[in-house]
N, C-alpha and C positions, 0 to 999 in steps of 0.2 A: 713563108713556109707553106708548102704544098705537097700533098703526096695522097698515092693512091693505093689502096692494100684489099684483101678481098676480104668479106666479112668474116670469114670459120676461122682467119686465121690472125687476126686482131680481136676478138671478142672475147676468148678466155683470157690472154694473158692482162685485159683491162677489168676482167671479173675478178683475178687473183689479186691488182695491184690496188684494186680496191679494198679487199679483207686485209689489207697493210696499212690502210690509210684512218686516221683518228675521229673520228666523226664527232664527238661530244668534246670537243676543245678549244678553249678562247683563240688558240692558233689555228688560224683561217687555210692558210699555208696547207699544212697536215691532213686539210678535208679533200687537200687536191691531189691529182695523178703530175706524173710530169711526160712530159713526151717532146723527144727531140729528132728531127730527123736529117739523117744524115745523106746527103746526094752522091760521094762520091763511094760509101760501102754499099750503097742501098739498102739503108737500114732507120726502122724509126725502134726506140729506145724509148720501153717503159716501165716508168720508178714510180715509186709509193715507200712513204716510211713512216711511222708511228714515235720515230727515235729509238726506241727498241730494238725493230728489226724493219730491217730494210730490203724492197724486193727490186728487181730488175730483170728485165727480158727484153730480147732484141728478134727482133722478127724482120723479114725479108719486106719490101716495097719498091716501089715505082714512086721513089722519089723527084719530083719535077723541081722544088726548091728548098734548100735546108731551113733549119731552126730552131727554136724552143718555145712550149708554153706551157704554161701550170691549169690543169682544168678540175670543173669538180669530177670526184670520184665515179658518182654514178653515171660518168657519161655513156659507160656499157649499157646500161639502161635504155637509152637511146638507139643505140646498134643493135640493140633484140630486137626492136621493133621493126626493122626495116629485112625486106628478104633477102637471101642471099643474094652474094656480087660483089663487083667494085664497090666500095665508097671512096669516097673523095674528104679528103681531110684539109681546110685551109684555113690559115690564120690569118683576117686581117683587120688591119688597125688593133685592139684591145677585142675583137669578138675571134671566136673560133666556129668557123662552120663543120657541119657534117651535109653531106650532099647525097644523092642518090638517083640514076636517072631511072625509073619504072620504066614497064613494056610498054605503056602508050605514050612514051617520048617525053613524060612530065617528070619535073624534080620535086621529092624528099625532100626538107630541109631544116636542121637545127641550127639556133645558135646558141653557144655557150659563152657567156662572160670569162674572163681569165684574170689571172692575179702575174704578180714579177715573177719570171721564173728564178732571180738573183735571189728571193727570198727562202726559195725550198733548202732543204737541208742538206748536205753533202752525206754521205755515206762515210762509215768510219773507212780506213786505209787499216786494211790486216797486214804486218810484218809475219809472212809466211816462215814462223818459226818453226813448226810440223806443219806438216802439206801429206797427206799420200791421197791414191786413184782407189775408190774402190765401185765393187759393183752396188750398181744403185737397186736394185731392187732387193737385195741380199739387207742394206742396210736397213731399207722401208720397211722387209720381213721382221727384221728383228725390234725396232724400233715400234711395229704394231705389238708385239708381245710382250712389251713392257708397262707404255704409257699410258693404261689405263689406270696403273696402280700409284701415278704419283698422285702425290698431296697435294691439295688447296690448300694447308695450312698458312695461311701469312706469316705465325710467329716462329714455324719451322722450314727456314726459306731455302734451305740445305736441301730438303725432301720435294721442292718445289719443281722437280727437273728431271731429267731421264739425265743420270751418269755415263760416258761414253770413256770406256778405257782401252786405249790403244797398245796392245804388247806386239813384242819379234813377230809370232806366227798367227797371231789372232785377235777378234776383238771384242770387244764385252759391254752390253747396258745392262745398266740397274736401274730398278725406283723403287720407291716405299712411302706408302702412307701411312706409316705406323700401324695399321693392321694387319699390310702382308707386306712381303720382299717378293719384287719381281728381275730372276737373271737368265739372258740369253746371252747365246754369243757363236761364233763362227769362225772357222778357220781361212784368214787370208790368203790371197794365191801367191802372192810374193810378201816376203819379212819385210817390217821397215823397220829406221836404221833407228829414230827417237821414238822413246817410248810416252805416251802422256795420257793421264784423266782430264776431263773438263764436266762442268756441270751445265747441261741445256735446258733451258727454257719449255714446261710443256707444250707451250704455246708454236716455239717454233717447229719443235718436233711436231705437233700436228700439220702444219703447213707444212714441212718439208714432206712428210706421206701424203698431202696433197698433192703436192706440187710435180714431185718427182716420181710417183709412184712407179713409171712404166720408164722412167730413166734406166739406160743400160750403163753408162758411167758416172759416178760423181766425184768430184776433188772437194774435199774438205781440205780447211787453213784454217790456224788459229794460232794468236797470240795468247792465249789464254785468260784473254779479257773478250773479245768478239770470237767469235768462229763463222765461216761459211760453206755453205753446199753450193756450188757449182755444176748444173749438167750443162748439156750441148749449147743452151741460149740461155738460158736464165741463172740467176743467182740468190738465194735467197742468206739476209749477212744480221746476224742477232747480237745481244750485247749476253753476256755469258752469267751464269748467279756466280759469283767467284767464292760462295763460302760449299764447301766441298763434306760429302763422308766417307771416311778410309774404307775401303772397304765393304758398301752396304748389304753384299751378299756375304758375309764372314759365315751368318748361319746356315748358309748353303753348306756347309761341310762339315756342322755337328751328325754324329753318328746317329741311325735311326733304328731302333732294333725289331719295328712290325711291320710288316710291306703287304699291303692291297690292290691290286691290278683289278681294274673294274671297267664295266664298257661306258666308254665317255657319253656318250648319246642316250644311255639308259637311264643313269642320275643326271645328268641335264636335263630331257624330259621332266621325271619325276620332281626334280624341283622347281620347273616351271610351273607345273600344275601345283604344285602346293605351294606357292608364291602366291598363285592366282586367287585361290580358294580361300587364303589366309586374308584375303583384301590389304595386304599391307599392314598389317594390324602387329607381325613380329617377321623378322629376319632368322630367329633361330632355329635351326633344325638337328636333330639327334639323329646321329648315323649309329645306328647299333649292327655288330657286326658278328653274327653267331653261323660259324660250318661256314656252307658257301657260298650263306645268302645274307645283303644287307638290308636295314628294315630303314624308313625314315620315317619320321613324325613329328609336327613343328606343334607351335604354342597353338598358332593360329585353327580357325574353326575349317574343318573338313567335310567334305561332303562323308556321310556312311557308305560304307563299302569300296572307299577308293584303297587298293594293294597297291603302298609303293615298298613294294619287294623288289630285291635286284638279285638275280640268282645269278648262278657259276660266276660267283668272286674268288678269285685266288688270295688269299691270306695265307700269315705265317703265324699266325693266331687266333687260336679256335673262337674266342671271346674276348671282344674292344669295342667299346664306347666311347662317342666324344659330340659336341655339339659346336656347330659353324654356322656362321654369318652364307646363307642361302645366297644374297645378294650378290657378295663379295665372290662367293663360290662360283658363281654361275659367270661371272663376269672373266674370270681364271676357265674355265670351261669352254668359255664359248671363242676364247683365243688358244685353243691346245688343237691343234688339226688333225690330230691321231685317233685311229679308233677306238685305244685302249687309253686309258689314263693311269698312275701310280701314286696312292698315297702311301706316307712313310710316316709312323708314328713313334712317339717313346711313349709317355704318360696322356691321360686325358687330358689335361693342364696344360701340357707343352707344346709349343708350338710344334705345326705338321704340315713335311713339303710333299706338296705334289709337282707334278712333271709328265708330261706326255713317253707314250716308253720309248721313245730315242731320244729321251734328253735332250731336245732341242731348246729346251725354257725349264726354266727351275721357279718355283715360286712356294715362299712360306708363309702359313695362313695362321693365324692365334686365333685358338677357339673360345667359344664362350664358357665362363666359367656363373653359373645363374644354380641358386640356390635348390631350384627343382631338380638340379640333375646331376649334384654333388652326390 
């Protein structure tokens, strides 16, 4: 096995197949990449799996002899260090080389030990029961407006995922960590013909907004147990949480009878400074909202004299009260891309959606309920 590829364009996708690969596990196998290369497509082939979720990418070479071999993970590590250009990749007997020839006619050179490639994992086989094309940056958009809000819970493994629900004209994520609900969604340029929810992995949905961020197509497929994203070379394939919630934006469409249109940059601001100032010491903050200006003031210790007033608020309510998790808020905030933002209230008690003002993300926030401010 021999082949020759340039550096810019082998080094990320051995940077990615490495964040695939298991580093802390009695299986030796799983610490490695796999890499095969093929002479007559001109192509070397590289995988990494965790069992979970499994990555692959096929890049262009100057294949001189085909093959396979299993190497450790970090052999990108190795290819940073070397300057741009050809490298030279060759396996022989049980060592794998990396080569380099420098401007004064001298060689670079690693070796890497290697394991049976017969041993690495095979990738699951998805029975393309739903398949459609969509645009990949369209889904990465949507997919960043959600996935900040799902759970770590362990014992809530439902909540563990970004929900992806596929209808005729359009498509839809949710999550929720039981403090908020977060729903986006977008209309498709063409209807498809089966409709289906599945539950994703946060994890993968992070890698897949890696991975594919500036992808202009992706094909998903899913049996309903694995699903995968597909762009132009690479493919990234997960095993699915198969315990599901019907519905987790239901509250998305209780009625809200107070509405506040506020400039998103002005309470972001202000709660960063009083995040800061608080040393961490409380999360909660009292939005009190009287005419057309909002006042905020946390538990936390303040410097004297800091005005966090927010003037010309449009409200539908001359006087409303409520107190929120700053953290949570600012994190909702800082994924709303609009100038203006809208809060929607019933009671101080009750949960309250906000939403950038073209509805592009909906998301419901439960406030704190703390005896200071009953």
């Amino acid at each position: 096995m021999k082949f020759i590829v340039e550096k810019s364009v082998i080094n990320l996708p051995l940077q990615y197949a490495a964040g695939f690969t298991m580093v802390k596990n009695l299986s030796t196998i799983l610490q490695n990449v796999y890499i095969e290369a093929d002479v007559e497509k001109g192509e070397v082939t590289i995988k990494a799996t965790n069992y979970q979720i499994s990555f692959s990418s096929s890049i262009k070479a100057e294949v001189i002899s085909g093959g396979v071999v299993t190497v450790e993970a970090e052999i990108y590590k190795n290819i940073n260090v070397l300057p741009d250009g050809d490298i030279t990749f060759e396996l022989r007997g049980d060592t794998f080389f990396i080569s380099q020839t420098d401007d004064d006619g001298g060689t670079i050179e690693f070796k890497l030990p290697t394991l049976n490639p017969d041993l690495f994992p095979k990738s699951p086989v998805i029975s393309s029961d739903y398949s459609f094309k969509i645009n990949g940056r369209l889904l990465i958009n949507l997919f960043k407006k959600v996935v900040f809000c799902v759970s770590n819970d362990p014992a809530r493994i439902e909540y563990n995922g970004v929900h992806l629900s596929i209808f005729a004209d359009h498509i839809e994520v949710s999550a929720s960590d039981l403090q908020r609900v977060a729903n986006a969604k977008a209309t498709l340029d063409e209807p498809i013909r089966d409709e289906f929810s599945i539950n994703i992995l946060k994890i993968t949905v992070q890698d897949v907004i890696k991975i594919f961020e500036n992808e202009n197509l992706l094909t998903i497929e899913t049996d309903k147990k694995h699903v995968s994203f597909t762009g132009e070379r690479t493919t990234v394939t997960s095993k699915l949480i198969e315990k599901n919630v019907t519905r987790i934006s239901k509250l998305l469409h209780d009625p809200f009878s107070i509405k506040a249109v506020i400039n998103r940059k002005k309470v972001y601001e202000a709660l960063k400074r009083m995040f800061s100032a608080a040393g961490e010491q409380t999360f909660s903050v009292r939005f009190d909202f009287s005419g057309s200006n909002l006042v905020l003031s946390s538990q936390g210790k303040e410097k004297e004299g800091r005005d966090n007033t927010i003037r010309d608020v449009e409200i539908t309510e001359n006087e409303f009260s409520t107190v929120l998790n700053s953290k949570l808020l600012m994190e909702i905030l800082a994924n709303i891309g609009t100038d203006k933002v809208v809060f929607n209230f019933n009671q101080k008690d009750k949960p309250i959606l906000i939403h950038p003002d073209d509805e592009s993300a909906k998301y419901i926030m439960v406030p704190i309920i703390t005896e200071r401010y009953i």
